[in-house]
C-alpha positions in Angstrom: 180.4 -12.7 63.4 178.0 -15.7 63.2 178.9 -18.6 60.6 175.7 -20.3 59.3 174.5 -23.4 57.7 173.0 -23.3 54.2 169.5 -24.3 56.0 170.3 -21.4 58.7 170.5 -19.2 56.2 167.3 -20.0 54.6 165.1 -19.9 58.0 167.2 -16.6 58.3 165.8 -15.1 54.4 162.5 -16.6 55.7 162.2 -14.8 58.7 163.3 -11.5 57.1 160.9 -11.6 54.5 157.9 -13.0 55.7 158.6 -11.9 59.7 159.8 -8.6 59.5 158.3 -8.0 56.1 161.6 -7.0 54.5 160.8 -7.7 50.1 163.2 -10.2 48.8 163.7 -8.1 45.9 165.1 -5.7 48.2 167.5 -8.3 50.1 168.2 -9.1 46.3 169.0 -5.8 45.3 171.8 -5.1 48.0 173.6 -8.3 47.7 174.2 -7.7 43.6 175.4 -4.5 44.5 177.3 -5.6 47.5 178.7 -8.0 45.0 179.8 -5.5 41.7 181.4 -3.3 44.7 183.7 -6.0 45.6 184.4 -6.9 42.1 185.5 -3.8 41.8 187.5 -3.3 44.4 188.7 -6.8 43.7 190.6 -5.9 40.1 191.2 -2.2 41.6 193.9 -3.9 43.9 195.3 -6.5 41.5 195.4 -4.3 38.2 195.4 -0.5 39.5 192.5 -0.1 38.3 188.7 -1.8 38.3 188.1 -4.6 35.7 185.9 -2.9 32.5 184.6 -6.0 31.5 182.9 -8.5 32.9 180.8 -11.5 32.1 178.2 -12.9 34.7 177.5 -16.9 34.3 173.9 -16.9 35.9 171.8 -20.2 37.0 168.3 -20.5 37.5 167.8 -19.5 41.0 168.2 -17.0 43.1 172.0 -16.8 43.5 171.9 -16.3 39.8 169.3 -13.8 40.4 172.1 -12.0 42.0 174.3 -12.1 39.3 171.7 -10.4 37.5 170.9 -8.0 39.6 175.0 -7.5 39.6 175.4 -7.1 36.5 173.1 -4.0 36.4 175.4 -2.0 38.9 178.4 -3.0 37.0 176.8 -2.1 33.5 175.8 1.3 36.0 179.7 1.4 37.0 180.1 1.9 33.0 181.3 -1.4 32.4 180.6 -3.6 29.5 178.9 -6.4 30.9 177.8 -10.0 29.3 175.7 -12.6 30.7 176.4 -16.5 29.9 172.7 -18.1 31.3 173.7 -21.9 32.4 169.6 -22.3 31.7 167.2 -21.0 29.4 165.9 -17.5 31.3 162.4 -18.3 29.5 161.9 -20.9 32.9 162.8 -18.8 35.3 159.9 -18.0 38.4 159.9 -15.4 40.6 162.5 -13.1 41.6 164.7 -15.0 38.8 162.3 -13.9 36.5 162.2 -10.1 37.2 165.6 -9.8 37.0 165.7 -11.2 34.3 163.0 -9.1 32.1 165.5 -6.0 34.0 168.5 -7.2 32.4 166.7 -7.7 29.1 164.7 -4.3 29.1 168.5 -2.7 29.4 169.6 -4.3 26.5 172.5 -6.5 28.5 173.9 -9.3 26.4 173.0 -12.5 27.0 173.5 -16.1 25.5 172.5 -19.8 26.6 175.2 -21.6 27.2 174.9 -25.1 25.1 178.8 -26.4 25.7 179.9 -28.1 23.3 176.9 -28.3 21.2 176.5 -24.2 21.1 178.4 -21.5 19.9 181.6 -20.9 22.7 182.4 -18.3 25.1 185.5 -15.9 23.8 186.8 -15.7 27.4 189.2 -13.1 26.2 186.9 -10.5 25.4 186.4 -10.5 29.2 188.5 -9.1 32.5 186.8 -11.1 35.3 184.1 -13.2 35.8 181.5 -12.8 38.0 180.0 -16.8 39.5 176.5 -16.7 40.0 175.6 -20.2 39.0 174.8 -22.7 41.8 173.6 -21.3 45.6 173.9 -22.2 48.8 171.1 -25.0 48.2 172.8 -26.7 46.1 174.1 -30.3 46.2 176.4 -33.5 44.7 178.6 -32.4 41.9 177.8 -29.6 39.0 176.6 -31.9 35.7 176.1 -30.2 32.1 176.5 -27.3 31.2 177.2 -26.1 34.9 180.0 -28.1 34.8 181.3 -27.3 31.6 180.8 -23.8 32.2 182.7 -23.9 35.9 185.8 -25.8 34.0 185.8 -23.1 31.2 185.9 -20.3 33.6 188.5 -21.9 35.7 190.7 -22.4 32.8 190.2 -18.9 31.5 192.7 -17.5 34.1 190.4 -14.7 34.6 189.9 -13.1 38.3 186.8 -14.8 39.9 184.2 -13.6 42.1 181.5 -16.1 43.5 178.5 -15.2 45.1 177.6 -16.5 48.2 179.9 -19.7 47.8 181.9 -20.6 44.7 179.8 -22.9 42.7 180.8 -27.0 43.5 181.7 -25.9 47.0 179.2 -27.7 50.0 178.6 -24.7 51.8 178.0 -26.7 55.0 181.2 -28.6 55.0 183.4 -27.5 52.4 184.0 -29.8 50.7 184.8 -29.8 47.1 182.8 -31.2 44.3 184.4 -32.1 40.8 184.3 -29.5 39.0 184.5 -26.3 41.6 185.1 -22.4 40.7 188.8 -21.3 42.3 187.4 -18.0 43.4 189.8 -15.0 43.7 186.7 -13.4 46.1 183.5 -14.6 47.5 181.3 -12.6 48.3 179.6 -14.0 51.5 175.4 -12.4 51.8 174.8 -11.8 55.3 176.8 -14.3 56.6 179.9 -16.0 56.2 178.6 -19.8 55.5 181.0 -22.9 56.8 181.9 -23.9 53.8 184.2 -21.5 53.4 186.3 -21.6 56.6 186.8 -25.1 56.4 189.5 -26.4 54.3 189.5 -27.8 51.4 186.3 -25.3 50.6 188.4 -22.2 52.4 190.9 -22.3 49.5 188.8 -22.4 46.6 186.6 -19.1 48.2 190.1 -16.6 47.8 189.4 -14.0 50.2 186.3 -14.2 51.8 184.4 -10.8 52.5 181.1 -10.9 54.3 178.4 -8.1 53.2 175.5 -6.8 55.1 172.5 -7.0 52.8 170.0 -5.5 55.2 169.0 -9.1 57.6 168.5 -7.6 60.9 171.6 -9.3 63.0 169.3 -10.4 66.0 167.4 -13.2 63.4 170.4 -15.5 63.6 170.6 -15.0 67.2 166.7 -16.2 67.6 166.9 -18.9 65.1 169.8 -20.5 67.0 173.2 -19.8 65.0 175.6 -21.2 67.6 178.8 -20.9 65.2 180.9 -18.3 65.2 184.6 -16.4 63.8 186.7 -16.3 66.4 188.4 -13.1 66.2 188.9 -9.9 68.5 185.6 -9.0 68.3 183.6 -12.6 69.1 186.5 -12.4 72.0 185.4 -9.2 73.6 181.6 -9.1 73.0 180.7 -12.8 73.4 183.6 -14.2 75.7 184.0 -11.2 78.0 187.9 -11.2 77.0 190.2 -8.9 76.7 192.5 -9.3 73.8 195.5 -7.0 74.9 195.7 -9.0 78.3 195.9 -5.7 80.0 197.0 -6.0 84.2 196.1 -3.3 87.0 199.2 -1.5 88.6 198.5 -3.1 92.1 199.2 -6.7 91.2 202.1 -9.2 91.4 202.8 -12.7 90.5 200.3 -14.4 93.0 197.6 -12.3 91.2 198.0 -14.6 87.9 197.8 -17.8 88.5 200.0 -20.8 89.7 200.0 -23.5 86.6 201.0 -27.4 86.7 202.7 -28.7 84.2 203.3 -32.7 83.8 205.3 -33.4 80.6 208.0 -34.5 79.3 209.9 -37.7 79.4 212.9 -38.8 78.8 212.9 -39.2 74.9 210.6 -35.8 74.6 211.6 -34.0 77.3 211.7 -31.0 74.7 207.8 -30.9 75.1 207.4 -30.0 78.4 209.8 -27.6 78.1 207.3 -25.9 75.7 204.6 -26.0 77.4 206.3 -24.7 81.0 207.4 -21.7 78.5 204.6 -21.3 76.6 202.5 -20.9 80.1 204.8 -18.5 81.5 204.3 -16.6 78.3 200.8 -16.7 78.3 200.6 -14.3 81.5 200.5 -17.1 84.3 202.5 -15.6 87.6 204.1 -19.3 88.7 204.4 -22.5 86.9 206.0 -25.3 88.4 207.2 -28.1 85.7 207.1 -31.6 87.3 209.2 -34.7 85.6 210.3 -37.6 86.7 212.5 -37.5 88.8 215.6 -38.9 86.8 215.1 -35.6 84.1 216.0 -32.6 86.8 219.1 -32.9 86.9 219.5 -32.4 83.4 216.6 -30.1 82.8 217.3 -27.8 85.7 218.0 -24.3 84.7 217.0 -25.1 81.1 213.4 -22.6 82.3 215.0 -20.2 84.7 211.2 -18.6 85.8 210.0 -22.1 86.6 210.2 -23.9 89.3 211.3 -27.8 88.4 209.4 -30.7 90.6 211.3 -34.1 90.2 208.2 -37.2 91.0 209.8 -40.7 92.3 210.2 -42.8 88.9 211.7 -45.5 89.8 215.0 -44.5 88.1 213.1 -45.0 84.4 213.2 -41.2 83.7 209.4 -41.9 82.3 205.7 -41.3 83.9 205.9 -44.8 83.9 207.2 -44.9 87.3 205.7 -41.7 88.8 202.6 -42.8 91.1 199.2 -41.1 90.1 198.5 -40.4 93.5 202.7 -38.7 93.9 201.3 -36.2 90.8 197.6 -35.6 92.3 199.5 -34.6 95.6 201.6 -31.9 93.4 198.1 -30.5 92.3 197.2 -29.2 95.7 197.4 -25.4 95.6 198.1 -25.0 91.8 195.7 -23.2 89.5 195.2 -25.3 86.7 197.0 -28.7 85.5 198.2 -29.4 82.0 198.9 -33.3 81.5 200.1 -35.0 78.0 202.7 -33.5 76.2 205.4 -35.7 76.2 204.1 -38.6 78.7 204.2 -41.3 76.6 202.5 -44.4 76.2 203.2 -47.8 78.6 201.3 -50.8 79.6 199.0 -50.0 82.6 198.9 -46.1 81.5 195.2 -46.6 81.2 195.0 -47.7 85.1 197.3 -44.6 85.8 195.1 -42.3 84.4 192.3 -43.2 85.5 193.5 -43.5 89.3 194.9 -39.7 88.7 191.5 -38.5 87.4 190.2 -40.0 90.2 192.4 -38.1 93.0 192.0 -35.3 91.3 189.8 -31.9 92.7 187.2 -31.8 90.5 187.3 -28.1 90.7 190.8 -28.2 89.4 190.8 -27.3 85.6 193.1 -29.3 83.1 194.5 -29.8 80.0 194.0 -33.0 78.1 196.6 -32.9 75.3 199.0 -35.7 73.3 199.7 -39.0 74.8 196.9 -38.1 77.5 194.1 -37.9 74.8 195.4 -41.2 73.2 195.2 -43.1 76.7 192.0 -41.4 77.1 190.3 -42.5 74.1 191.4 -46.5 75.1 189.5 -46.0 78.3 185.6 -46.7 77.7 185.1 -45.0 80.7 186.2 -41.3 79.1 182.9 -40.2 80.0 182.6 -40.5 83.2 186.3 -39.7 84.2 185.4 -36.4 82.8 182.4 -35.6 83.8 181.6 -32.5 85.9 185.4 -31.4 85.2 186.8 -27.9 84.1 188.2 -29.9 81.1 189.9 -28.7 77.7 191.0 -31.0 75.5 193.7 -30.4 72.5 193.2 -33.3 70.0 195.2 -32.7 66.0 192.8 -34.6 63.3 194.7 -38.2 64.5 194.2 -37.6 67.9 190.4 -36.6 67.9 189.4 -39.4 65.1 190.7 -42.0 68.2 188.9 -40.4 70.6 185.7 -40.6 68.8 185.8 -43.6 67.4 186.0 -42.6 63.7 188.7 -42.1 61.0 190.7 -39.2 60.1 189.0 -38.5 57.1 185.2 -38.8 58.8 186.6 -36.0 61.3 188.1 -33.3 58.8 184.8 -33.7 56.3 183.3 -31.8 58.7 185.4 -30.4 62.0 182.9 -27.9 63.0 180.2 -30.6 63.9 183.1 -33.4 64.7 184.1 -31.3 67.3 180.6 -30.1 68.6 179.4 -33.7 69.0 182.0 -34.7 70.7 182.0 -31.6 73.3 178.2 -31.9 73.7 178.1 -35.4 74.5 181.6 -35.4 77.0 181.0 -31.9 78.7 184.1 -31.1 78.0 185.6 -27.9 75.7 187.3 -29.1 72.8 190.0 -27.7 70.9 190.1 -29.4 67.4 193.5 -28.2 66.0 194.8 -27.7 62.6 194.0 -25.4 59.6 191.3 -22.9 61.0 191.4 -24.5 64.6 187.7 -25.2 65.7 186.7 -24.9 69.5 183.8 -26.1 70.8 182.1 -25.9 74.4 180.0 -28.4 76.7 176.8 -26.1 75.4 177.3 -26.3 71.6 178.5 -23.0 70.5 181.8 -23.5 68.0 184.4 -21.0 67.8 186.2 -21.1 64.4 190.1 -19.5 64.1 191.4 -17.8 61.7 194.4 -16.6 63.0 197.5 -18.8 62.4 199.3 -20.0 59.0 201.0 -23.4 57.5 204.8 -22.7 59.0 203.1 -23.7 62.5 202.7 -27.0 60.8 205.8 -28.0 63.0 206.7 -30.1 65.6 206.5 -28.5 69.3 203.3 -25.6 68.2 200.8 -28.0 70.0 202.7 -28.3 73.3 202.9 -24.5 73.3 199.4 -24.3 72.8 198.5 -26.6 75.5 201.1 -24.5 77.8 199.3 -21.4 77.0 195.6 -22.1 77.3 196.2 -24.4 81.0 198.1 -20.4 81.6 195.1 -18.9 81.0 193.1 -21.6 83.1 195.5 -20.7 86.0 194.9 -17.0 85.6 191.0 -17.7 86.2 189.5 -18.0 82.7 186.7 -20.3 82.4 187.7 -23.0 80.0 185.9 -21.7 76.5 187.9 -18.5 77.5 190.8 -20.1 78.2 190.7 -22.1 74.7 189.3 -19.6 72.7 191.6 -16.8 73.9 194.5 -19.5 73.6 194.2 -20.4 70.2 193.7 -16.9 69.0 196.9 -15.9 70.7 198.6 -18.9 69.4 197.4 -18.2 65.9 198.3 -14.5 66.2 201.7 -15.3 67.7 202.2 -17.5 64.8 201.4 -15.1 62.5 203.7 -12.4 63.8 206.9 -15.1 64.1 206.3 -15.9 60.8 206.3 -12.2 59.4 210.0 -11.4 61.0 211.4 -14.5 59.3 212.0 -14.7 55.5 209.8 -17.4 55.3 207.3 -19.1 57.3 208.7 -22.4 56.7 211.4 -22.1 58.7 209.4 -21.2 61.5 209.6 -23.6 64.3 207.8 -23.8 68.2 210.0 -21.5 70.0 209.4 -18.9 67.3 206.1 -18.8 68.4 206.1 -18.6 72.2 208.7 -15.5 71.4 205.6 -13.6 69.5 203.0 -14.0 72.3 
């Protein structure tokens, strides 16, 4: 399923109306009844039964066009429907205007909404509201009467259903405008827009449920949609990947992959442990954990299925003492390298990564994650040192604001095109983590997760996510496969850890290499 853009989606109603010849007041027609069906179903599920009255706020354009056209099939439902028009309906043009003259010439109530200055809305009189006031096109914060009416209707405590995007929600970022509908449902038309899978906006949208309204799917393909949901069915039909990581009879452990893992140092030596679990989780057939040397002795045995590599450390039990050129050595033969978890930071580690980069087959795909990506983003070079590499990188909000040079808040405004900048212009794949993980390839298509939930908001998930995806490296996935497919699983495992316990916030790192 592609995600679009608010402009995507017009070039998208463009092309289907003047290209293919499709009417708009057909389009029209199938998303207001797309939208009174999940309104619906929406109060069916919460109350045992649909909602019998409902009362449609409608704006001047075409999303309240909808609302109009909504309102018909609910009044055709047999529900008692009212309309509350944010805008005298004399103005409206075009579509607007039919549906309007429709909604009159059946005799649907209607006032114009004046807030304070007008007679008020008895919100009690009413089950759920249906939020057909700003678009898609719309921008900056409701004023007037939109606002007033969007406060009103939040305050009611009445079920919610928004069209298209809840109104005060920038359906490109999702961010939240003062004052924004707190949707129960929203009703996505075509296409599920980014707004509402990026957080804050994703919480304000309820559940999300996507409609076809009768846009022929190839049009977002040929205008250049390069966003997608990342779930079973992007993994199968666009990544070539098989979800249930299903293996032939006639294979054994050489078959899957031999995975490097460097991490772990003295004070977080728990981290590598993670990740040399989380790879051997993830499928991969061998996985050799190397430390400095001072940690095997007391790591030993602590991952029987791994094999433990102590690296000369000058007795510091750190990577402080490990030479780059001891660890590039260790990479001959091995699958796939996952650096950073646990390393640490020391004076020089900028020299030390760069000499390992350097050493390094280029052919030899890796894992960029913690300490790594902080080093990394001191080292002006970062470019270049990864150029032409098989490179993921695992970067939380702090992380990825370092590496490109911006703050926190300047990267989670807008993940989905934080994250595609900075995987365009590095050629590397990028795995943006948090709340509805984004990955992004070298090419510019954006992969956006919904699997997951807040208990894996704990210390230890990201180095099991870096074990798993430099597993699937080793078991020859390309890297977008390899990060895709590994945050999915992560996400999913998460999910299902968190559903045997009696709450997800006791759910800690180990939980979720158990559910993969």
């Amino acid at each position: 399923m592609r995600i679009v853009t608010s402009e995507e989606m017009r070039n998208i109603d463009k092309a289907a109306i003047e290209r293919i010849g499709i009417p708009a007041l057909v389009l029209m027609e199938n998303a207001g009844r797309a939208v009174a069906e999940e309104a619906m179903r929406l109060t069916a599920q919460a109350h045992g039964g649909p909602a019998k009255r409902w009362l449609v706020l409608a704006g001047k354009g075409n999303n309240g066009a909808d609302g109009l056209v909504a309102a018909r099939h609910l009044l055709e439902a047999g529900c008692e429907v009212g309309i509350a028009y944010a805008a005298d309906p004399a103005g409206f043009r075009g579509e607007a205007a039919v549906q309007r003259d429709i909604a009159a010439n059946l005799g649907l109530p209607a006032v114009v909404y004046a807030g304070s200055e007008g007679d008020p809305i008895y919100w009690t009189r009413y089950d759920g509201i249906v939020d057909a006031l700003l678009g898609t096109g719309s921008r900056g914060a409701p004023a007037g009467v939109y606002a007033a009416l969007i406060r009103e209707a939040n305050a009611s405590g009445l079920p919610i259903v928004a069209i298209d995007t809840p109104s005060g929600l920038d359906a490109d970022t999702g961010n939240l405008h003062d004052p924004c509908i707190r949707a129960a449902r929203t009703v996505a038309l075509a296409y599920a827009k980014r707004g509402l899978v990026q957080y804050p906006g994703a919480g304000a949208a309820g559940e999300v449920v996507v409609r076809a309204i009768g846009i022929p799917a190839r049009l977002a393909e040929q205008i250049g949609v390069r966003t997608f949901a990342l779930d079973e069915r992007t993994l199968r039909e666009r990544l070539g990947v098989d979800p249930a990581r299903a293996r032939e009879a006639d294979t054994h452990k050489g078959t899957y992959g031999h995975a490097l893992i460097a991490a772990g140092s003295r004070p977080m030596s728990g981290a590598g442990l993670l990740s040399a679990r989380a790879a051997l989780r993830g499928g991969c057939g061998l996985v050799t954990w190397a430390v400095p040397d001072r940690l095997v002795e007391p790591l030993a045995g602590r991952v029987p299925e791994a094999m433990i590599y102590g690296l000369p450390d000058e007795e510091r039990g750190d990577w402080s003492g490990v030479a780059p050129a001891a660890l590039s050595q260790l990479t001959v033969g091995k699958d796939a390298l996952v650096l950073g978890p646990g390393l640490g930071r020391w004076a020089g580690d900028g020299d030390w990564l760069r000499e390992l980069l350097a050493g390094l087959d280029p052919a030899l795909p890796i894992v960029l994650d913690a300490d790594s990506l902080n080093i990394l983003a001191d080292m002006p070079e970062a470019s270049a040192q990864l150029c032409g590499r098989r490179a993921v990188l695992t970067p939380h909000p702090g992380e990825m604001a370092r590496l490109a040079g911006f703050a926190v808040p300047d990267i989670q405004r807008d993940r989905i095109e934080a994250a595609r900048r900075y995987a365009t212009q590095h050629a590397v794949t990028l795995v943006l983590k948090g709340a509805r993980t984004v990955v992004a390839t070298p090419e510019g298509d954006v992969y956006v997760n919904a699997t997951g939930n807040p208990g894996m908001a704990t210390g230890g998930a990201g180095d099991v996510l870096a074990g798993l995806v430099g597993s699937l490296l080793a078991q020859g996935r390309t890297p977008d496969q390899a990060a895709a497919f590994g945050v999915w699983l992560h996400g999913a495992a998460g999910d299902r850890a968190a559903a045997g316990r009696p709450t997800s916030s006791s759910l800690v790192a180990g939980d979720i290499i158990e559910a993969l």
